[in-house]
C-alpha positions as CSV (number, residue, x, y, z in Angstrom):
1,X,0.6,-33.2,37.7
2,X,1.7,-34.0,34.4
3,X,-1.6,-33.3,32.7
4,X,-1.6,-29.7,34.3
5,X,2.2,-29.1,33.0
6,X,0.9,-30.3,29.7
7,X,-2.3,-28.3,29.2
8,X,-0.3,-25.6,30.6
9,X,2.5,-26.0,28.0
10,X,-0.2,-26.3,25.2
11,X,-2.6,-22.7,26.1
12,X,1.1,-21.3,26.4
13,X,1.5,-22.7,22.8
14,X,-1.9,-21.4,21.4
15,X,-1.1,-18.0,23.1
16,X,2.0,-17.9,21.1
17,X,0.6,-18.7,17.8
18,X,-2.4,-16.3,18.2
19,X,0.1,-13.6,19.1
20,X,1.8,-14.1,16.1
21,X,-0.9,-14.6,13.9
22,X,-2.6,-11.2,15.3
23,X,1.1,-9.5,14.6
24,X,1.2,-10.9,11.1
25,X,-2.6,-9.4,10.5
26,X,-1.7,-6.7,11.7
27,X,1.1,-5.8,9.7
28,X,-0.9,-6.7,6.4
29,X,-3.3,-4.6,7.1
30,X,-0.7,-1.6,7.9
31,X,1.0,-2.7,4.5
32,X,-2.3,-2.7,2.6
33,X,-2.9,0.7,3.9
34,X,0.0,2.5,3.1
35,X,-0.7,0.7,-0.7
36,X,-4.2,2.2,-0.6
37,X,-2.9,5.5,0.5
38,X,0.2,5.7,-2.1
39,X,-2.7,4.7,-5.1
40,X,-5.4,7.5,-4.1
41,X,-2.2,9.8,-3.8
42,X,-1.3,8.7,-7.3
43,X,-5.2,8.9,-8.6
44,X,-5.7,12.7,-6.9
45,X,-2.1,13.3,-8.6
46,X,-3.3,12.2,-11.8
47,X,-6.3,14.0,-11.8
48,X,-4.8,17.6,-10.9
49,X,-2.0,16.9,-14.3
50,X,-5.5,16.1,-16.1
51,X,-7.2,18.9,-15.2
52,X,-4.0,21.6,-15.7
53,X,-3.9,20.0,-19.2
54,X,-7.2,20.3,-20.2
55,X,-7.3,24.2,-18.9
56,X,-4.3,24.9,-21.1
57,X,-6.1,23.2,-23.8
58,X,-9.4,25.4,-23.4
59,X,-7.1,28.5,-22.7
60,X,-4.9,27.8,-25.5
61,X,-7.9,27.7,-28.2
């Protein structure tokens, strides 16, 4: 009896850790996401100001 309360106290244990260890990846993942998403914003940003310039430039000679 006591070995069943045990090993049922210790998979009730693991569950709880691999819960939160799936949580915690999960939310690092979301987080590196939104940072990948806000850098290719900035890069496609970047590269529109780049290109306006150099048009003016070419226009402007």
């Amino acid at each position: 009896m006591i070995e069943q309360v045990a090993a049922s106290a210790a998979e009730q244990a693991a569950n709880q850790v691999m819960k939160n260890f799936s949580t915690e990846l999960e939310r690092r993942i979301e987080l590196r996401d939104k940072q990948l998403m806000l850098r290719l914003r900035e890069m496609t940003e970047e590269k529109k100001r780049h290109k306006k310039g150099l048009f003016a430039k070419i226009l402007g000679q």
